[in-house]
C-alpha positions in Angstrom: -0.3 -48.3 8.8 1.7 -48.4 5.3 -1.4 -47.3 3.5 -1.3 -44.5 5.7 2.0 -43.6 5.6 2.0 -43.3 1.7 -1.0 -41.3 1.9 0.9 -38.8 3.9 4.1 -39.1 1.5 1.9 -38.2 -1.4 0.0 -35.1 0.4 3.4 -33.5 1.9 4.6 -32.4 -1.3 1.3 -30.6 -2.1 1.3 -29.3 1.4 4.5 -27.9 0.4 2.9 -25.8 -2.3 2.3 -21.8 -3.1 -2.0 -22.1 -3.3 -4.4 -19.9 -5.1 -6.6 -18.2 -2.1 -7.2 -14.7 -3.6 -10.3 -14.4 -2.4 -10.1 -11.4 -0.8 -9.1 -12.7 2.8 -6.3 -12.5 5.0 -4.6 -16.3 5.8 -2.2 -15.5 8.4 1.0 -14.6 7.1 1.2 -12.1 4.6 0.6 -13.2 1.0 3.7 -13.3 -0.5 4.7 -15.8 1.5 1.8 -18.6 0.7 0.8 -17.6 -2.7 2.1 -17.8 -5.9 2.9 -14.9 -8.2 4.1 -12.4 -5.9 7.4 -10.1 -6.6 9.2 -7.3 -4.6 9.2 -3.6 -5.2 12.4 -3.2 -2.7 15.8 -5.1 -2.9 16.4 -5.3 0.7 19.6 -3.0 0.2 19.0 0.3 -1.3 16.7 2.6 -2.9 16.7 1.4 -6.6 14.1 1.3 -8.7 12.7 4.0 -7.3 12.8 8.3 -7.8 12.0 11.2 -6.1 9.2 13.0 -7.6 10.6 16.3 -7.6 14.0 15.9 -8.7 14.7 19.6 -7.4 14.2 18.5 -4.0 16.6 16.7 -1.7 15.7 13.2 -1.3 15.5 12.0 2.4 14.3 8.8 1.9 16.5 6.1 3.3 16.7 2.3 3.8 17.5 0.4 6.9 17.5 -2.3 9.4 15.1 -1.4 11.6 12.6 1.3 13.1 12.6 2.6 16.3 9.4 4.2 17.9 10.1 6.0 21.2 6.3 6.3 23.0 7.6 8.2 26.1 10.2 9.8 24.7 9.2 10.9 21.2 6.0 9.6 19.9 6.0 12.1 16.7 9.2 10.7 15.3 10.7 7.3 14.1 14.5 6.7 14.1 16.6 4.6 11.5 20.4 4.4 11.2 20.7 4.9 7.2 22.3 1.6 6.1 21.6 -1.0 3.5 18.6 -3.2 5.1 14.9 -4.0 4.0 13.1 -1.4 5.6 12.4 2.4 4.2 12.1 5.4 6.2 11.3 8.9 4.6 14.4 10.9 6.4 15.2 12.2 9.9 12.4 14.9 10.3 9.5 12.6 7.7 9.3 15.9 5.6 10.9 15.0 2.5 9.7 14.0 -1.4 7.3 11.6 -2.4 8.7 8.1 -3.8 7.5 7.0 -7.1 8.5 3.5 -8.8 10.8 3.5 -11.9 8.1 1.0 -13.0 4.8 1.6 -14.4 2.1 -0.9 -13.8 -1.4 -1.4 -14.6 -3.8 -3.5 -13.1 -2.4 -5.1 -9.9 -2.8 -6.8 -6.2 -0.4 -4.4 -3.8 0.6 -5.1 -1.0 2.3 -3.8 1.8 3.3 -2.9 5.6 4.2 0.6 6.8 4.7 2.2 10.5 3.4 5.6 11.5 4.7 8.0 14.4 1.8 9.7 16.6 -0.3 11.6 14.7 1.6 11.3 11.1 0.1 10.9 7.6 1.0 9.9 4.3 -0.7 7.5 1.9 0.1 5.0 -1.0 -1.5 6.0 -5.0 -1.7 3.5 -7.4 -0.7 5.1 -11.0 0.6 7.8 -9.1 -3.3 9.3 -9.1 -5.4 7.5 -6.5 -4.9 7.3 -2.8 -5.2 4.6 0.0 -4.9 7.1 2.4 -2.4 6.3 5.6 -3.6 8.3 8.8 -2.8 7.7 12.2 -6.7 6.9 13.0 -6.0 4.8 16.4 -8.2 5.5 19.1 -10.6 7.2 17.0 -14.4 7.8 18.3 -15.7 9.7 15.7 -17.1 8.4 12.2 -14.7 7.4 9.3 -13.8 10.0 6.7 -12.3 10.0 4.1 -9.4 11.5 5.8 -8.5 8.3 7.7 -6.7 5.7 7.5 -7.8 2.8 5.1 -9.8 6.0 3.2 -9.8 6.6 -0.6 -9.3 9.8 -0.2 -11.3 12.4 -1.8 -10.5 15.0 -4.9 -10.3 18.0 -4.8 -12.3 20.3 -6.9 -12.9 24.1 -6.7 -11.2 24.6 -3.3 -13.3 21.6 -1.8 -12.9 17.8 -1.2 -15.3 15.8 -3.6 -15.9 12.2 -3.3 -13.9 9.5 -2.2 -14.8 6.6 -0.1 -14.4 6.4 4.0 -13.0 2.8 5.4 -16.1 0.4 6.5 -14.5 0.6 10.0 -11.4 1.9 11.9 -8.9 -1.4 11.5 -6.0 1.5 12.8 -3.2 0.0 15.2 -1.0 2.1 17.6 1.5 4.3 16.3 4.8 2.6 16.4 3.2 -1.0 15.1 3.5 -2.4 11.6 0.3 -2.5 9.6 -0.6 -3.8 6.1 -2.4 -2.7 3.3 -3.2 -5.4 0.9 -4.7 -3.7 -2.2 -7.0 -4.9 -5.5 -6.7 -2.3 -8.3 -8.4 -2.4 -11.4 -6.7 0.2 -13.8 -9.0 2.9 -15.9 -9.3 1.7 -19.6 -9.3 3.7 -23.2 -10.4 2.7 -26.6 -8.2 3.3 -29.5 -8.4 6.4 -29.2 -7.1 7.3 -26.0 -9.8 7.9 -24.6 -11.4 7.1 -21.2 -14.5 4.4 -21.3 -13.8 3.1 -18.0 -12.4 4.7 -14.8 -10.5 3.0 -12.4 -11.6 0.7 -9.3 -10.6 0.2 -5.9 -11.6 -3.6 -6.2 -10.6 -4.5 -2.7 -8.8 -3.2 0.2 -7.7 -5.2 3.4 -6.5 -3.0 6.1 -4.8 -5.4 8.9 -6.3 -7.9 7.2 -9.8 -6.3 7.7 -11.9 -5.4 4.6 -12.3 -1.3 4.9 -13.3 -1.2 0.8 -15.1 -2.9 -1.4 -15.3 -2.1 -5.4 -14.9 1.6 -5.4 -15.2 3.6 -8.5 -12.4 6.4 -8.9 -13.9 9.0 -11.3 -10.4 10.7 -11.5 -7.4 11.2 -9.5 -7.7 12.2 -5.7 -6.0 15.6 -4.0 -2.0 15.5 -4.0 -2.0 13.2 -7.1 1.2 12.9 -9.1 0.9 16.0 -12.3 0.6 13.2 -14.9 -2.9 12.0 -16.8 -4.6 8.6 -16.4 -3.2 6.4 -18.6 -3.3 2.1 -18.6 0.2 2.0 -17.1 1.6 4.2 -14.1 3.8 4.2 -11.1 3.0 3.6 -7.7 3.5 6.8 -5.4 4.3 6.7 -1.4 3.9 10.1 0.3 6.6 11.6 2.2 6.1 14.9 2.8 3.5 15.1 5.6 5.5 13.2 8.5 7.0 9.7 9.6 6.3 7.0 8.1 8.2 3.9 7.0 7.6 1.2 5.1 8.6 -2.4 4.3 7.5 -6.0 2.3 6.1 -4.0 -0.4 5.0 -6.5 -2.8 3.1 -6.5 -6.5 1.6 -9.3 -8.5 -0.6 -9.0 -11.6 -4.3 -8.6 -10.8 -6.6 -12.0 -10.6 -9.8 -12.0 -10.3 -11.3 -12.4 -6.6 -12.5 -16.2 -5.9 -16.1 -16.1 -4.4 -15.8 -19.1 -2.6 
């Protein structure tokens, strides 16, 4: 009985411990809560350390306590009381600016939770250039595209969508629930020079904790993408201008490589 009791001593305090998973899996709660590494992108108060991208346009974006979602009564809206609190919302009608960090990043593991209204859309680019699209795909019969949610979405060259990379399945949930992104991005590199010998990857991306992509190679930035070249660092963009959508937990961490266990 003693030698068993000091086992358990001994293995509480590593049971206590942040662990290395990383390999590219959901473990129940979200990341940032069992692994190591892992910082916040909001302060759980107000909206600093991050812009509006257009600085000519009124910025709608507010933070909050909570989200309402009214299925009966108003299934194309979400409702926030504008007040210091943890959550984001982008404004009363979700037609406002995008949202672009102060802080430019380069390669990193993203992740995050966001809430759509019925039928809403907006999307997350890392550097500013490259979409995760969000779409409100719940329900959805008909083959991905790369329109949908979980989607790298496509360019856009000569009037026409080029590219991009539909989601390995529809992982959507109902409008009105919290979802998660959790994101691996590899950033484009450049020799001395400045220029491009490598473009940016999509190493990973978990939607609901399902895997929708899997090392995806971005040969430039996707439609909507912020009016700045690809570079080793950029900002991280969240869409705000094509209805309501909220977000929350957004969380960075340096990029590791992905454990095949």
């Amino acid at each position: 009985m003693r030698t068993a009791l000091a086992t358990l001593v001994l293995l509480l305090p590593l049971a206590a411990q942040k662990v290395q998973l990383n390999d590219g899996e959901a473990h129940g709660d979200p990341p940032f809560l069992i692994e190591e590494g892992w910082r916040p992108l909001l302060n759980g108060k107000d909206l600093s350390g991050w812009r509006a991208q257009d600085a000519s346009r009124p910025n709608e974006w507010f933070t909050t306590t909570g989200i309402r979602f009214e299925r009966l009564l108003s299934p194309t809206r979400l409702l926030g009381v504008p007040t210091q609190g943890p959550r984001i919302l982008n404004g009363p009608t979700g037609r406002t600016v995008n949202l672009v960090t102060e802080e430019k990043l380069g390669d990193v593991e993203l992740y995050l939770e966001f809430m759509l209204s019925k039928g809403s859309n907006s999307g997350v680019y890392l550097h500013g250039l490259y979409e995760i699209q969000i779409f409100d795909s719940y329900g959805s019969t008909e083959p991905m595209k790369t329109s949908d949610g979980g989607a790298v979405y496509h360019r856009w060259i000569d009037n026409k969508g080029v590219g991009g990379s539909a989601p390995s399945r529809n992982a959507s949930r109902a409008a009105g629930q919290w979802q998660s992104y959790q994101i691996w991005f590899r950033a484009p590199r450049f020799d001395a020079s400045g220029k491009k010998i490598d473009n940016a990857r999509f190493l990973r991306v978990l939607h609901n904790g399902l895997s929708v992509q899997n090392d995806v190679e971005l040969e430039g930035p996707t439609r909507a993408h912020m009016p700045i070249p690809e570079a080793p660092l950029n900002p991280i963009m969240l869409q705000g201008d094509h209805g309501p959508v909220a977000f929350k937990n957004i969380y960075v961490r340096p990029l590791r490589p992905i454990i095949n266990r």
